[in-house]
C-alpha atoms as one frame of an Amber mdcrd trajectory, in Angstrom:
protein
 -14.972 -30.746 -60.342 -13.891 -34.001 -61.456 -10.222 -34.701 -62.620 -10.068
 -37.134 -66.087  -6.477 -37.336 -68.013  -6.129 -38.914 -71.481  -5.052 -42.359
 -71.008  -4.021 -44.264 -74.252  -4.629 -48.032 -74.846  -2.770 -49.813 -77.735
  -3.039 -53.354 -78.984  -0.796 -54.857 -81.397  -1.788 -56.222 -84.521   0.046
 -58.675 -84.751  -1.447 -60.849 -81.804  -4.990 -60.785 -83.936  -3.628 -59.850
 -87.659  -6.876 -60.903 -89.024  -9.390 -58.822 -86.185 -12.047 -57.146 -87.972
 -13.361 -55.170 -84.325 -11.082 -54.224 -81.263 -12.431 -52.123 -78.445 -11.050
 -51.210 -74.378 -13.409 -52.657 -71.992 -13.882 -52.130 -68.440 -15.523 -50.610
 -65.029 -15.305 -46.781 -66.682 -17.936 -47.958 -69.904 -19.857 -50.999 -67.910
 -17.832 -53.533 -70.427 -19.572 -52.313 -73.445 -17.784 -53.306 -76.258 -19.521
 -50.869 -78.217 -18.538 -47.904 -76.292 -14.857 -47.469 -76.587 -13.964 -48.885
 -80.300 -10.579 -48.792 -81.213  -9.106 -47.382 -84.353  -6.376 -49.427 -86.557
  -2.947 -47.106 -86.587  -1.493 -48.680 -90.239  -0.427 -52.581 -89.648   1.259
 -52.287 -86.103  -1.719 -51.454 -83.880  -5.295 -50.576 -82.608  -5.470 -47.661
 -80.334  -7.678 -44.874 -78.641  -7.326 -42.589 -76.409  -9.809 -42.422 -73.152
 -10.127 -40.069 -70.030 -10.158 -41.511 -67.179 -10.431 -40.626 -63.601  -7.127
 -41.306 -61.719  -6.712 -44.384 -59.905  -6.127 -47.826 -60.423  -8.324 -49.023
 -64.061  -9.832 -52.581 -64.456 -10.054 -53.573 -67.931  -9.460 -56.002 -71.188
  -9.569 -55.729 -75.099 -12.723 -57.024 -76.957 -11.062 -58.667 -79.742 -13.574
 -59.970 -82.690 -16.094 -60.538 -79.272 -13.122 -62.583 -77.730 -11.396 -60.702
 -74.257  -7.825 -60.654 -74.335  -5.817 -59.450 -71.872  -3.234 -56.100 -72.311
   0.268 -57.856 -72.050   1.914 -54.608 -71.816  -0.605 -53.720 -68.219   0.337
 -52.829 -65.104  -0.257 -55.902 -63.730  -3.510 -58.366 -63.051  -6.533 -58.663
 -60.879  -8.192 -61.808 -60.531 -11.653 -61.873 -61.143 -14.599 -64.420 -59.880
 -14.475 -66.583 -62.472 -11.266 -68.194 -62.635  -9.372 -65.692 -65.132  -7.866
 -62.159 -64.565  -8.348 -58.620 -65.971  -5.485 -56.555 -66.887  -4.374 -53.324
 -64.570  -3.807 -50.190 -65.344  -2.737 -47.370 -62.763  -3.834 -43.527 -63.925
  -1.571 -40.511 -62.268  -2.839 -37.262 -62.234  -0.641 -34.457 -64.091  -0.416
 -31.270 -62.855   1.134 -28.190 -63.425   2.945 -26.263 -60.235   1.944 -22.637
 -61.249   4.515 -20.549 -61.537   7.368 -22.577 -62.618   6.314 -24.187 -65.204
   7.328 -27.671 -64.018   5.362 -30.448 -63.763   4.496 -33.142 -60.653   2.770
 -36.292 -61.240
């Protein structure tokens, strides 16, 4: 059985206010841009809402074709070409049975 948990991405508005197309890409959709499109919340933000496997997550925004990277990540991984991709680190939630608390 594989493990996935919801894992949001957001991207402010206001650093594109005139982006027609935002999308997540990374290693989990083979940087389609077309896979993972994200969805305008109002005027503040794009966002959607992926599951992922837990464990560390390599990925960027496709802004209007442009790749921007998530300046509220976990942090940055070089890549091979002389720029980075942005971080982000996926916990597992669970559930102790039981007692109703939770352990990440």
């Amino acid at each position: 059985m594989t493990i996935v948990v919801p894992v949001t991405f957001r991207f402010s508005a206001s650093l594109a206010p005139n982006a027609c197309h935002v999308s997540v890409v990374g290693s989990f959709n083979g940087w389609d841009p077309v896979a993972h499109p994200m969805r305008r919340t109002g005027t503040r933000e794009w966002a959607i809402t992926v599951y992922l496997s837990p464990g560390r997550v390599v990925y960027l925004f496709s802004v209007d074709d442009v790749m921007w990277l998530d300046p509220e990540d976990d942090g940055r991984l070089p890549n091979g070409w002389g720029s980075e991709y942005s971080l982000r680190h996926v916990a597992t939630e669970r559930v102790t049975l039981g007692t109703g608390l939770r352990a990440s």
